[in-house]
N, C-alpha and C positions, 0 to 999 in steps of 0.2 A: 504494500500500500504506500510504503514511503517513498519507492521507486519510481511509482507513478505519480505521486505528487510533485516530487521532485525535477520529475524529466516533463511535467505541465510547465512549471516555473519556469524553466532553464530552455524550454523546447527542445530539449534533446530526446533521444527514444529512451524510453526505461529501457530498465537492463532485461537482456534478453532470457537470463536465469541457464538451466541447463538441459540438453535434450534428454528426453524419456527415452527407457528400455523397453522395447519391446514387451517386458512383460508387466511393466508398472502401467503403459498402456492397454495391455490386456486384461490386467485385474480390473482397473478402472473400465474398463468394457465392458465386463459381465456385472460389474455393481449399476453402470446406467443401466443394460438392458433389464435385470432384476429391475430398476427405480420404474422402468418407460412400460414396463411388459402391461402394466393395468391402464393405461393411457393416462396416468396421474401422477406426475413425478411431483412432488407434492412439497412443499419447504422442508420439512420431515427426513423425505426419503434423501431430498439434497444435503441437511445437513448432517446425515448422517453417513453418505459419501465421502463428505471433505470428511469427517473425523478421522475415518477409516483410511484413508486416503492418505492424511498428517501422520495418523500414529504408524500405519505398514512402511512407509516409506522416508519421514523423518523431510518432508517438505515444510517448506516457507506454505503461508497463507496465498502466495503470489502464484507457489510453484503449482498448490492442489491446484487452483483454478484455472491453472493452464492445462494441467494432465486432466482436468474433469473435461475442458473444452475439445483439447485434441481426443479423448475418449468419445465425446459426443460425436465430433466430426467425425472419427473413425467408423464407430457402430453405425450411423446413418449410412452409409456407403455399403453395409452388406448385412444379412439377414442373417448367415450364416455363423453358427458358435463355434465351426471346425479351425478358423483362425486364432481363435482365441484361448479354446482349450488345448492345443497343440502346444504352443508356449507354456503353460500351465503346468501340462503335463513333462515335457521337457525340463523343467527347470524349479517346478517343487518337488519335494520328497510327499510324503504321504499325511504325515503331517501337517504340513505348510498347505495340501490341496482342502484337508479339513477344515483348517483354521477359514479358507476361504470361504468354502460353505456355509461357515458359520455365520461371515459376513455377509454373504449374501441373504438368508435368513435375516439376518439384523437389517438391510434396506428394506427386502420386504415388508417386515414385520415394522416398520418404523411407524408408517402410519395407523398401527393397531387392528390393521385387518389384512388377511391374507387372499387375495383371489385365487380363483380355479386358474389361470392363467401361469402366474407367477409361482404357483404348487409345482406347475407342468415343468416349467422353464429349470426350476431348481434340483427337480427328480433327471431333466434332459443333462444338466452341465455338470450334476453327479455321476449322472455315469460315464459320459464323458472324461471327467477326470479322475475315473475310477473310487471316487468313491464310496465304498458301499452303501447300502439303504441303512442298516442299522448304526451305520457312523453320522449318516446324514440327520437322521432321527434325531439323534441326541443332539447334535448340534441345533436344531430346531429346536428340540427341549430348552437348553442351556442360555437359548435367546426369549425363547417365553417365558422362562422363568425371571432372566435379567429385566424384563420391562415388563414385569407383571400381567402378562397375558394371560387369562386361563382359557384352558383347551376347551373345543368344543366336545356336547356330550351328544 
């Protein structure tokens, strides 16, 4: 923010910060399509993006909202999750694809309700990146419990 304040004043361009990896691009991929899949990206599901975003990658407030924009402009351009979880896959362990699920879950669930949709979306990019149903589960769990959801009966 002070970047851009500063390069207003001065006329010069703020700074350009640094390019994204491939896969910090691609995490941030499946957290917007998780956000966009119910057609409601919602203040919510956004700022719960950047959190995710700041703490997995250790970004400036400057940097999330660049990697959130080129994430948007990437996803827009294809339909397909095979770009995204190929990176994923290549370059998490097994752990690290969990943690991801769980984040995903966490956008989801941001706005305190889960669409048929966004269920589908998250059951598709778990297997996808191997992760099982019963890992997937829990990590669903482990987010309705953090933001006091209680499960349907």
């Amino acid at each position: 923010m002070l970047d851009r304040i500063k390069a207003f004043l001065t006329g010069a361009e703020p700074h350009q910060g640094r390019r994204f990896h491939n896969l910090e691009v691609a995490v941030a991929a499946l957290l917007v399509r998780a956000a966009t899949t119910d057609a409601d990206f919602a203040g919510a599901e956004r700022d719960a993006i950047r959190r995710i975003i700041a703490e997995s990658f250790q970004l400036s407030p400057w940097d999330v909202d660049r990697l959130i924009a080129e994430a948007e402009a990437e996803e827009a351009k294809t339909m397909d999750l095979f770009r995204w979880t190929q990176a994923i896959k290549r370059d998490y362990d097994e752990q690290e694809r969990i943690a991801l699920i769980e984040k995903m879950w966490e956008v989801v669930y941001a706005d305190g309700v889960l669409d048929d949709f966004e269920a589908n979306l998250l059951r598709r990019v778990a297997g996808l990146i191997y992760v099982p149903d019963r890992e997937s589960g829990q990590a669903r769990q482990r987010v309705m419990t953090r933001l006091g959801i209680e499960p349907r009966r």
